[in-house]
KOLDOPA-789970 format. One line per field, with one value per residue (C-alpha): residue number from 0; residue in three letters; x, y, z. Coordinates in pm, whole numbers. Layout:
N
seq = (NUM;...)
type = (ALA;...)
xx = (X;...)
yy = (Y;...)
zz = (Z;...)
END
This chain:
599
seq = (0;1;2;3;4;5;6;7;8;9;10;11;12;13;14;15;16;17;18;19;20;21;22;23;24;25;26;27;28;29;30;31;32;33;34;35;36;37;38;39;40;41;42;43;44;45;46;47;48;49;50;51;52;53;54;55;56;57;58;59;60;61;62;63;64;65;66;67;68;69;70;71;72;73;74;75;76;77;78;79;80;81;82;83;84;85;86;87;88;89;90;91;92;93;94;95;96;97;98;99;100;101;102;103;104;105;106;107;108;109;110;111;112;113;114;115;116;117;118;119;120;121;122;123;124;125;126;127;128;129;130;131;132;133;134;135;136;137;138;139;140;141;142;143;144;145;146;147;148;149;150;151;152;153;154;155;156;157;158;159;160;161;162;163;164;165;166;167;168;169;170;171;172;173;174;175;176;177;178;179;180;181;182;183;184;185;186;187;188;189;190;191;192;193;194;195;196;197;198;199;200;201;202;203;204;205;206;207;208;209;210;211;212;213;214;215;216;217;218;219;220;221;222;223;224;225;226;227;228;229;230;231;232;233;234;235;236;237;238;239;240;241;242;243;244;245;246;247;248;249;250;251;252;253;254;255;256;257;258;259;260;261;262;263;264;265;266;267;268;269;270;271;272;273;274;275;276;277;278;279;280;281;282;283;284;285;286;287;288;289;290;291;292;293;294;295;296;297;298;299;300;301;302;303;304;305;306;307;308;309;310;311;312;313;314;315;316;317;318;319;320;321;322;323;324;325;326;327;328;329;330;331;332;333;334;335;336;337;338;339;340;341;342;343;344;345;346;347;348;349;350;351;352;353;354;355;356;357;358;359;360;361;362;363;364;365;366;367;368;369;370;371;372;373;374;375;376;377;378;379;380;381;382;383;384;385;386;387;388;389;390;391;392;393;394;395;396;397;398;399;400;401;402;403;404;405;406;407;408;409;410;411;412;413;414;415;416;417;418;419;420;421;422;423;424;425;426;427;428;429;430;431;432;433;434;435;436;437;438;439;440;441;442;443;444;445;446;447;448;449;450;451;452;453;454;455;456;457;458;459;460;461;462;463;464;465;466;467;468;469;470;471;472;473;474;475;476;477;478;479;480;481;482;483;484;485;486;487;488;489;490;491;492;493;494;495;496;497;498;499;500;501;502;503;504;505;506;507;508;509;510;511;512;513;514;515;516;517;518;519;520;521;522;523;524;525;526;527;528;529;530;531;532;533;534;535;536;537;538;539;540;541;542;543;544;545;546;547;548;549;550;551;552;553;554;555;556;557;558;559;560;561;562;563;564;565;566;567;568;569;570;571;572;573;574;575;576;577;578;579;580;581;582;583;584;585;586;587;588;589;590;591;592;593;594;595;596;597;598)
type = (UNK;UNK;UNK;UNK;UNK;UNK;UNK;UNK;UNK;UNK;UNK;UNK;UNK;UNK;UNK;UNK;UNK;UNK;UNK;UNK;UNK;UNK;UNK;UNK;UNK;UNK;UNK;UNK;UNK;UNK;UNK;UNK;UNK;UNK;UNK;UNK;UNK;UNK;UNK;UNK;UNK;UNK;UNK;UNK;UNK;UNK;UNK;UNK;UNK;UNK;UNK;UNK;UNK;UNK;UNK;UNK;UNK;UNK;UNK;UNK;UNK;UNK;UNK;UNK;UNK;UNK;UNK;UNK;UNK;UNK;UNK;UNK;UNK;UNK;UNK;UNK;UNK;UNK;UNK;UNK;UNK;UNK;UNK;UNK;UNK;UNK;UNK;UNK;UNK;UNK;UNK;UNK;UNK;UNK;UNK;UNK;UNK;UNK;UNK;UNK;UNK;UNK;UNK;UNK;UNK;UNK;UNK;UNK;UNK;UNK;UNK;UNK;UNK;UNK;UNK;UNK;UNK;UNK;UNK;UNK;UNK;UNK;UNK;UNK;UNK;UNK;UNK;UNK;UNK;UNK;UNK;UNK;UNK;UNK;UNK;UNK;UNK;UNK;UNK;UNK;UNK;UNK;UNK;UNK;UNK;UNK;UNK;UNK;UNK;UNK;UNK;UNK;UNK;UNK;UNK;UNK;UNK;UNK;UNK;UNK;UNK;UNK;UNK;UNK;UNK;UNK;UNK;UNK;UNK;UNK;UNK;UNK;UNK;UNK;UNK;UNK;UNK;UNK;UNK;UNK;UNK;UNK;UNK;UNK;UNK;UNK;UNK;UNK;UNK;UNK;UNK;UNK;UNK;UNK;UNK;UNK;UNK;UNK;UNK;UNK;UNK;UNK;UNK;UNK;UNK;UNK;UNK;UNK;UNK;UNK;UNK;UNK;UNK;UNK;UNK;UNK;UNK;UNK;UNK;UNK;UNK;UNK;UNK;UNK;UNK;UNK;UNK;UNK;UNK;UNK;UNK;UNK;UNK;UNK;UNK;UNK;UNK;UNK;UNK;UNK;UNK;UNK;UNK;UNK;UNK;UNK;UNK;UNK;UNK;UNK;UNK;UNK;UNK;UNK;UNK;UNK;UNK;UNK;UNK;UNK;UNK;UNK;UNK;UNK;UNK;UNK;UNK;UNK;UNK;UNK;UNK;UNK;UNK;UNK;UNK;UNK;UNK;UNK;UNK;UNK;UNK;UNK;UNK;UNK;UNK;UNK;UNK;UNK;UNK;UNK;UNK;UNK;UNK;UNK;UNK;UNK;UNK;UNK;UNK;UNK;UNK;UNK;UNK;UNK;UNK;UNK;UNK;UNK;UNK;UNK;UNK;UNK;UNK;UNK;UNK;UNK;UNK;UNK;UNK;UNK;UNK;UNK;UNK;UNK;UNK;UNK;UNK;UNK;UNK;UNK;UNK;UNK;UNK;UNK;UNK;UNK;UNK;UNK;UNK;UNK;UNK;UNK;UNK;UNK;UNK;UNK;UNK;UNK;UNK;UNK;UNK;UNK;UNK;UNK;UNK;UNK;UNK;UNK;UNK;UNK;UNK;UNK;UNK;UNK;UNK;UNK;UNK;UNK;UNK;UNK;UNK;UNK;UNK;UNK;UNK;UNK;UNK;UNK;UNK;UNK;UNK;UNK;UNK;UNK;UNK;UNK;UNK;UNK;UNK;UNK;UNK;UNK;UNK;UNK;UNK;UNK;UNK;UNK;UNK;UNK;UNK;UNK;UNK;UNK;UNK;UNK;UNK;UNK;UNK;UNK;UNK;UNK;UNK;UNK;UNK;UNK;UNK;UNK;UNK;UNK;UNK;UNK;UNK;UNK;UNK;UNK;UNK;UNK;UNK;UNK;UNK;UNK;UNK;UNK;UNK;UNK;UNK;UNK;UNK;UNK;UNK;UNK;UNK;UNK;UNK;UNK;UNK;UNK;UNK;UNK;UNK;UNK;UNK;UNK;UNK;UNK;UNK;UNK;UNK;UNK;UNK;UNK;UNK;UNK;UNK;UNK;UNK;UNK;UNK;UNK;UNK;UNK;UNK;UNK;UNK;UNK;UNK;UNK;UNK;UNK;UNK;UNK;UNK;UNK;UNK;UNK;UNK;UNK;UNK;UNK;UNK;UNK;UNK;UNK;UNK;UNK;UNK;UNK;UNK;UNK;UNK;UNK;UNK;UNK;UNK;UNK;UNK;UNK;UNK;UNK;UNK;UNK;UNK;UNK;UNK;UNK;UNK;UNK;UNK;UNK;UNK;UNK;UNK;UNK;UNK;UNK;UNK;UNK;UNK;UNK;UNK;UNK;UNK;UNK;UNK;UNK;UNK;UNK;UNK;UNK;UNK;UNK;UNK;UNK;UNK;UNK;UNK;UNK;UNK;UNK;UNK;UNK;UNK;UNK;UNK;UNK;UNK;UNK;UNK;UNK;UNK;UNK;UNK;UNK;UNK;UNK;UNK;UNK;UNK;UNK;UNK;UNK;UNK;UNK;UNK;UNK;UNK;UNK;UNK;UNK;UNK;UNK;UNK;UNK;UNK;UNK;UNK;UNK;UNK;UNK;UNK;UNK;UNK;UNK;UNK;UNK;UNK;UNK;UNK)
xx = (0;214;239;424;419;662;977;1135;1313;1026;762;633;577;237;82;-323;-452;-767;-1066;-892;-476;-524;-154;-302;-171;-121;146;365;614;438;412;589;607;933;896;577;530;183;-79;-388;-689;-724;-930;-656;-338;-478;-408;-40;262;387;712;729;508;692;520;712;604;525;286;109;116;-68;-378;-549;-725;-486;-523;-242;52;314;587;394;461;780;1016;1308;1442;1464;1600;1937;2040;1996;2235;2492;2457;2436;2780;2933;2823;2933;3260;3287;3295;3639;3480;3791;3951;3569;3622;4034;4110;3924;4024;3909;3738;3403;3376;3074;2961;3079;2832;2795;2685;2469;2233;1988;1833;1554;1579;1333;1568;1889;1625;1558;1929;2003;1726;1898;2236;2126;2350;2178;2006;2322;2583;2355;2410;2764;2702;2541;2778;3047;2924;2804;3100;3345;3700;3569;3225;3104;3417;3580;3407;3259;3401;3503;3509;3259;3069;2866;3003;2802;2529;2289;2037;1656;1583;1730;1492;1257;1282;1231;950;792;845;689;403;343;347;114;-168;-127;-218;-519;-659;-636;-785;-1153;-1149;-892;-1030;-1065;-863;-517;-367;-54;89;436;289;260;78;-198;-151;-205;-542;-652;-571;-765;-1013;-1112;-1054;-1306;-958;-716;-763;-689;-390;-43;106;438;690;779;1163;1266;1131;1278;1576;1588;1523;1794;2104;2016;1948;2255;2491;2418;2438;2758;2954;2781;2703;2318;2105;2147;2470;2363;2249;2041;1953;1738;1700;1335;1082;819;801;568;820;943;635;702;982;855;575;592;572;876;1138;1341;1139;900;1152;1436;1454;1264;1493;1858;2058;2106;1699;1582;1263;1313;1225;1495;1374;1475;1532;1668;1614;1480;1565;1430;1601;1544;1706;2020;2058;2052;2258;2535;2522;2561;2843;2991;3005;2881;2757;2797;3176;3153;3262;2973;3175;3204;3377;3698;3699;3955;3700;3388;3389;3269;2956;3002;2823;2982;2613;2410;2713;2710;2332;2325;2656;2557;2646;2422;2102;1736;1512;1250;1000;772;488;567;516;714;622;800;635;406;119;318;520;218;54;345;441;31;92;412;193;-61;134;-69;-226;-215;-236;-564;-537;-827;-739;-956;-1146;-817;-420;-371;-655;-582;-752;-577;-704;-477;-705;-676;-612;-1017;-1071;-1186;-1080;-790;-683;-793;-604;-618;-354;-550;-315;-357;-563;-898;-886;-831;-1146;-1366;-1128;-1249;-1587;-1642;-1466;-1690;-1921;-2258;-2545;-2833;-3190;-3449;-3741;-3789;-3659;-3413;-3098;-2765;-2635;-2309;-2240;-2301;-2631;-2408;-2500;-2277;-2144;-2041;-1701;-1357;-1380;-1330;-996;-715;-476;-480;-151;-236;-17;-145;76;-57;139;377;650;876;615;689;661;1010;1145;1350;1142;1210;1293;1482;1688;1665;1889;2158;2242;2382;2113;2368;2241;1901;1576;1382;1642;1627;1283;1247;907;727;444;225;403;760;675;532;784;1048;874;858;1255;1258;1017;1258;1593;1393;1344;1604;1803;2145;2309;2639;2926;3276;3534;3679;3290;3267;3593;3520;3202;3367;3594;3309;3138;3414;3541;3177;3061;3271;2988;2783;2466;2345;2407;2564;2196;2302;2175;1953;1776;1529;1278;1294;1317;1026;1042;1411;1428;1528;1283;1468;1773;1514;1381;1754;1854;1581;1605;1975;1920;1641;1867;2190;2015;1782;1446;1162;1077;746;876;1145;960;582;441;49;-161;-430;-715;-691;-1024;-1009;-1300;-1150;-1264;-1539;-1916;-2152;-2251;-1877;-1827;-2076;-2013;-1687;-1517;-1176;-1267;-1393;-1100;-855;-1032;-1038;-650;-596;-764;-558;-234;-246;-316;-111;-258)
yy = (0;257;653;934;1146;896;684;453;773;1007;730;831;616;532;294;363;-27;-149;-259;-619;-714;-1078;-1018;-942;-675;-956;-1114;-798;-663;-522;-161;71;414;467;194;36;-142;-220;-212;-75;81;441;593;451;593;916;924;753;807;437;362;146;-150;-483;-632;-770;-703;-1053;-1010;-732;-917;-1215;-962;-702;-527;-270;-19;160;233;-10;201;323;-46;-92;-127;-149;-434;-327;34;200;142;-199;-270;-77;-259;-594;-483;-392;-706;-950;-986;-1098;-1426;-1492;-1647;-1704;-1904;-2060;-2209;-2309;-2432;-2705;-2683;-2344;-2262;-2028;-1753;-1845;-1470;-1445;-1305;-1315;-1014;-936;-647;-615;-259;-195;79;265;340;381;659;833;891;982;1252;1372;1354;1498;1124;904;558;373;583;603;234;232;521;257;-23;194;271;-79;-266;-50;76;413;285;113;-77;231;211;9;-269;-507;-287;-536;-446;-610;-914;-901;-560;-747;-539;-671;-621;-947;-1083;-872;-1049;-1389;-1264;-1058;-1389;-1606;-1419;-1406;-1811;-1750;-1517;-1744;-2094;-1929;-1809;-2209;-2340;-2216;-2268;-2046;-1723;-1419;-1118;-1253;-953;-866;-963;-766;-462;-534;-272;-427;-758;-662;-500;-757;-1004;-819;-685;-836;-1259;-1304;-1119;-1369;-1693;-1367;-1292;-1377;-1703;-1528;-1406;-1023;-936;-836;-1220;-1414;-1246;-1350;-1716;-1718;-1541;-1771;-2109;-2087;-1933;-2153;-2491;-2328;-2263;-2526;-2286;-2174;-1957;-1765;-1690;-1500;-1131;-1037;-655;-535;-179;-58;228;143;56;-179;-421;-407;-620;-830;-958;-1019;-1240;-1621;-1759;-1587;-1796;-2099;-2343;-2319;-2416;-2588;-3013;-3015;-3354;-3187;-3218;-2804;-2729;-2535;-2491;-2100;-1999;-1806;-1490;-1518;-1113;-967;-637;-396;12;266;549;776;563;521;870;814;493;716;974;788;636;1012;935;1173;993;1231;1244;850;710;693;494;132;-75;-175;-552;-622;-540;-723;-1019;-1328;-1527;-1865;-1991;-1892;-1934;-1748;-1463;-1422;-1333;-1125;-983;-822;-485;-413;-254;-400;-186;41;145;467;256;-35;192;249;-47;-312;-336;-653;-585;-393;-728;-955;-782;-738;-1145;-1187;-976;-1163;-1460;-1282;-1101;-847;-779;-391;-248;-17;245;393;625;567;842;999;899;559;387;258;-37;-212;-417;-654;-669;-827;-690;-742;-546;-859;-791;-1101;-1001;-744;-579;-307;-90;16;238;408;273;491;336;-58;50;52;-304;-487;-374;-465;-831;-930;-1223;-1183;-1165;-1369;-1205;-1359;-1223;-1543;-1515;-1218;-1210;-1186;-919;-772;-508;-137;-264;-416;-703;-1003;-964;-643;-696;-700;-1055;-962;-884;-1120;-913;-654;-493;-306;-106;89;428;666;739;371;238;564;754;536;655;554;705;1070;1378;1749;1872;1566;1680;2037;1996;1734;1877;2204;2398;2475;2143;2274;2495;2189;2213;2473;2531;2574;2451;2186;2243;2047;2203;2093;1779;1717;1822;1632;1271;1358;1385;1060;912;1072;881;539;532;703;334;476;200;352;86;227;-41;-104;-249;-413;-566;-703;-864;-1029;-1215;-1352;-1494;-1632;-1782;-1894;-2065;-1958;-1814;-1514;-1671;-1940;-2278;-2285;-2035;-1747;-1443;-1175;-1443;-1152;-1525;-1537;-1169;-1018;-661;-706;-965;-1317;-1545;-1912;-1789;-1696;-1982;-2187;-1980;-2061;-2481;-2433;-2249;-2556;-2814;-2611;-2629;-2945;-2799;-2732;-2420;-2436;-2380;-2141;-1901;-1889;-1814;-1853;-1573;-1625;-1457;-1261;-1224;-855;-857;-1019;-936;-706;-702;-682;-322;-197;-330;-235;113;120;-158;-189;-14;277;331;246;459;800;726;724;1061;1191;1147;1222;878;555;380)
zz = (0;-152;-80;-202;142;379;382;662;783;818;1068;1405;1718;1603;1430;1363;1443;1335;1569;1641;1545;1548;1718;2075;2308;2558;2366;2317;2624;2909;2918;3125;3190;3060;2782;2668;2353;2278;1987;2114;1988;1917;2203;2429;2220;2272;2576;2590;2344;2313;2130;1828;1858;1819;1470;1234;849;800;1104;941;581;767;873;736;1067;1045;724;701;422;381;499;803;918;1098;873;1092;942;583;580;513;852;817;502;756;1043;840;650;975;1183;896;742;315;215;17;-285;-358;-136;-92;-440;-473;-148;-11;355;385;670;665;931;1059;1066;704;415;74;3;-354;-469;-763;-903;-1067;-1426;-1165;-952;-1157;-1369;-1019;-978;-1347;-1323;-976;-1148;-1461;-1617;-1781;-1696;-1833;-1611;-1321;-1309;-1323;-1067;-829;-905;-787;-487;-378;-504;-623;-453;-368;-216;99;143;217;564;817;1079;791;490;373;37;-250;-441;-695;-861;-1084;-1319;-1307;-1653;-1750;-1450;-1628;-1973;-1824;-1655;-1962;-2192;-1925;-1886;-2264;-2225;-1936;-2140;-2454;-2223;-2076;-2427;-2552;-2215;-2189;-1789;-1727;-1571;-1788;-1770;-1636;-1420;-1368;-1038;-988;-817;-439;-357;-598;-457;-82;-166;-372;-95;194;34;-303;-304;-616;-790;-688;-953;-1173;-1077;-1261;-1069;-1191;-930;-997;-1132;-750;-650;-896;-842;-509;-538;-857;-696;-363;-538;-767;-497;-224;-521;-688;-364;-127;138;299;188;469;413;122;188;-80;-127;-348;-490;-585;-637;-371;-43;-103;-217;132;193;-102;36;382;219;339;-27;-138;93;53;181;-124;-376;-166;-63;293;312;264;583;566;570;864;967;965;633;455;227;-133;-65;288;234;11;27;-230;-440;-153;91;-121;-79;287;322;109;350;633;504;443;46;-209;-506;-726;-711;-728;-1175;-1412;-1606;-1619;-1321;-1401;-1500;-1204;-984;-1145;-997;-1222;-1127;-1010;-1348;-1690;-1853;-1615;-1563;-1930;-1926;-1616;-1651;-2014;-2135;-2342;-2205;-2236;-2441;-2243;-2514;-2433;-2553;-2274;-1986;-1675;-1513;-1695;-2040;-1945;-2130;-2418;-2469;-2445;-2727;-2978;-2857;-3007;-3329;-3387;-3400;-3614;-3930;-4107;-3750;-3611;-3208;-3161;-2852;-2706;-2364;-2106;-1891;-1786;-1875;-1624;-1826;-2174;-2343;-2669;-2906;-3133;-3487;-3802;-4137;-4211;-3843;-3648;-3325;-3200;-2871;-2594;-2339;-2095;-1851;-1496;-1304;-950;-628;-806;-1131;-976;-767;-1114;-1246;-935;-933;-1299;-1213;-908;-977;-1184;-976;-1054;-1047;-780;-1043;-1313;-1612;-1523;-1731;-1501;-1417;-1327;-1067;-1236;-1385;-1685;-1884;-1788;-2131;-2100;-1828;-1813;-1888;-2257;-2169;-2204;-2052;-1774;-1601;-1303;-1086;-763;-829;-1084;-1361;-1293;-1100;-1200;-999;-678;-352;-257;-529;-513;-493;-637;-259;-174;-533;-400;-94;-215;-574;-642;-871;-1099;-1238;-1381;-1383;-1207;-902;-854;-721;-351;-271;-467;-655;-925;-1192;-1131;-973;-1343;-1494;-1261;-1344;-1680;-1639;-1459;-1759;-1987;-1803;-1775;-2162;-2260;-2390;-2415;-2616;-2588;-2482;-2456;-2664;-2336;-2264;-2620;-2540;-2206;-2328;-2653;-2460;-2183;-2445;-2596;-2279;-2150;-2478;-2774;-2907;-2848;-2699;-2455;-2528;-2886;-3004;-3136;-3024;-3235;-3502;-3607;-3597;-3189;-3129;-2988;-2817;-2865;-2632;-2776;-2678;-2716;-2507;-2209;-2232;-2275;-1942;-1768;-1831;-1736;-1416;-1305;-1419;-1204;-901;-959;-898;-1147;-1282;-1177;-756;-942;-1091;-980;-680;-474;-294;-41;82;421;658;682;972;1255;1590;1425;1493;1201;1264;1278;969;794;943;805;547;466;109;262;476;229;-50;258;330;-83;-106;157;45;-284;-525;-483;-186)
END
């Protein structure tokens, strides 16, 4: 439940709980007068100032009694400070040493340490920067990894390993999901519009408030998940040690995906051997911690770095450290950047690469747009050359607009009076729905995942870079005008597809591929048959990747890359006439209004 007013840094004390936590007060530390920590109900925390209650994120993920924004949860455990203390507490693992000498002995405290960032975020600091996506990157992987970055500091000048990019997460997921649409439109059964699944936010609400979604929902895990469960399943095979040994970080837009990786489904024990002798009963999260473009700034300058002095060039290839696999570090590892079309959105491109996957199948066939009743609703339609329409899809963006999508997909109603047709909420015909749609993608922050709350705003740009850098900077207050005109920057960074690769680069990458395969592709295919590309992605080597990484590790793809969702009683502990009084809707839809779209 995303918002555009807070981050991890800016919480209070309080948490606003709901009539019932299904975590009882009881359970928590006695309150003192110096100390409590409780969750109580409103009429008593008027009268008190307790500290921070003592709920975990997966607590609050497992009810919904509390309606509140993700980040107003305590998020303690995934926040700048955290990636600090956890580099501070833990020394490196010498991967090294791990891998040549076999009577090497593991600090027990020892981590590996990896991070993964989203084109969001490396946009958020390009626009800040005034760089571009590609050197705000190299920006990033300096200071994670580099010589002049966090190793600099800390108790055991510990740093990053390894700075992965999600877009080539993002392919596999994109071609996946094509697979996904194009099963359901053969198998009549299959519930009509499949919906996109990677925004949180989306998922949350649609979990608490609106089950009858769920059999909609994409079974795919998002880029930031399956992530997660590849850099942990092939580190922990490749160098035989436990997951949790692995310190995954990931780098996003929203604080929502804070809750993403807190959720239960997303661990190792849903794709790991319950019968190895390593398995623990504690699950392990495919992702440890997740801070946002805003909280980079932060975690810089607490460090006393200034990322804007840090190379936007390249890291040398002394310092890139190769991934334990030769097949999977030649597809992660690439130089050359994925395409971000303006017509794919800022949200990935799901639905954009669904619908040109269709045409591909369909030659002659042309993409109709028709804008919605205001810029975050779209609806497509794939025809034929003779106008029949072949495929429908539709784009639903912000918490307002997924208020109309979920009405319009609740189950027809059947008429008491005989011989009354069905209906379907709205006073539409049951023909009439959503249901025409193959294809939805849905995203809870207006405008896309550029537009995330976590990501950096005009003020935050304001008081860290020197307005020398532009007319936007240098505005002292923010108002609707250059807020506009700062995510149009942002927009501007995320598609800007600088294809530029020094020869040094070119170089670098010529010789991996020669050393990994002796070609330039993924087992013996060679990459850029104009046949398999779609989007600019090549379809047979995500799908060659993918069949190596489950073989690697020995586990199917479907525990590798999909994941469930389940329905959470949002009325626990309520009596009838609280909730029809107030329901979660109506809360969450008054909280919306009040700050500012998202939810």
């Amino acid at each position: 439940m995303s918002s555009a007013i807070l981050s991890a840094d800016d919480l209070n004390d309080f948490i606003s709980p709901g009539v019932a936590c299904i975590k009882p007060v009881e359970t928590l530390p006695k309150a003192d007068d110096s100390n409590p920590y409780e969750v109580t109900t409103e009429d008593k925390a008027q009268t008190q100032n307790p500290a921070p209650a003592s709920i975990s994120l997966t607590d609050c993920l497992a009810c919904s009694g509390c309606v509140t924004s993700a980040e107003a949860v305590l998020v303690s455990l995934q926040s700048h400070t955290e990636v600090l203390n956890t580099l501070d507490t833990h020394s490196s693992i010498d991967v090294e040493s791990l891998r040549s000498q076999p009577s090497y002995s593991l600090p027990p405290d020892a981590k590996l340490f990896v991070a993964s960032v989203s084109p969001q975020v490396r946009a958020s600091v390009a626009a800040t920067f005034d760089i571009s996506e590609r050197r705000a990157g190299h920006l990033i992987e300096h200071f994670l990894s580099g010589s002049q970055g966090l190793r600099l500091g800390g108790r055991h000048n510990s740093s990053f390993r390894y700075v992965f990019d999600t877009n080539r997460m993002r392919e596999a997921c994109l071609v996946l999901g094509a697979d996904e649409v194009a099963a359901s439109l053969t198998n009549e059964t299959s519930p009509k519009p499949v919906i996109t699944s990677a925004c949180p936010g989306w998922v949350c609400y649609a979990e608490k408030t609106h089950p009858h979604v769920l059999p909609h929902l994409s079974a795919l895990k998002s880029p930031q998940a399956l992530s997660g469960t590849l850099l942990k399943s092939v580190l922990s095979k490749t160098l035989d040690i436990h997951p949790s040994q692995i310190w995954h970080l990931a780098l996003m837009p929203c604080f929502d995906k804070k809750l993403e990786a807190s959720r239960e489904e997303l661990t190792d024990k849903w794709w790991r051997d319950s019968q190895s002798e390593d398995f623990t009963d504690t699950p392990i999260r495919d992702v440890d911690c997740v801070i946002t473009s805003r909280e980079l700034l932060s975690l810089a300058s607490a460090r006393g770095i200034t990322l804007s002095s840090l190379p936007t060039t390249s890291i040398p290839r002394a310092e890139r450290q190769p991934f334990p696999d030769p097949l999977l570090s030649r597809f992660l590892l690439r130089n050359s950047p994925s395409a971000q079309r303006p017509d794919s959105s800022t949200s990935g491109g799901y639905l954009h690469h669904i619908l040109l996957t269709e045409q591909a199948r369909h030659p002659g066939s042309s993409i109709k747009t028709v804008r919605g009743r205001n810029n975050d609703v779209t609806d497509y339609t794939l025809t034929s050359p003779n106008g029949r329409a072949i495929l429908r899809c539709a784009r639903y963006y912000g918490f307002r607009n997924i208020q109309n999508l979920v009405r319009k997909l609740k189950p027809a109603r059947q008429s008491r009076l005989p011989g009354a047709a069905v209906r379907k909420p709205g006073g539409k015909s049951a023909g009439d729905s959503v249901g025409e749609y193959a294809y939805v993608e849905v995203m809870a922050c207006p405008g896309g995942c550029t537009n995330g709350g976590g990501q950096i705003k005009v003020e935050d740009v304001v008081e860290s870079v020197p307005a020398t850098n532009g007319e936007i900077l240098q505005a002292e207050k923010k108002t609707p005008k250059n807020q506009k005109e700062w995510l149009a920057r942002i927009d501007e960074a995320y598609f800007s597809m600088e294809s530029e690769v020094s020869e040094k680069e070119e170089e670098d990458e010529k010789t991996e591929s020669s050393q990994h395969n002796g070609t330039n592709g993924i087992n013996g295919h060679t990459r850029g048959t104009p046949a398999n590309v779609i989007n600019d992605i090549d379809i047979n080597e995500v799908h060659n990747i993918l069949a190596h990484w489950s073989q690697l590790v020995d586990v199917p793809l479907s525990k590798l890359c999909y994941t469930t969702y389940r329905r959470v009683d949002s009325d626990v502990g309520k009596s009838k006439k609280e909730v029809s009084r107030m329901n979660d809707s109506t809360r969450i839809a008054a909280i919306a209004g009040l700050s500012g779209g998202g939810w």
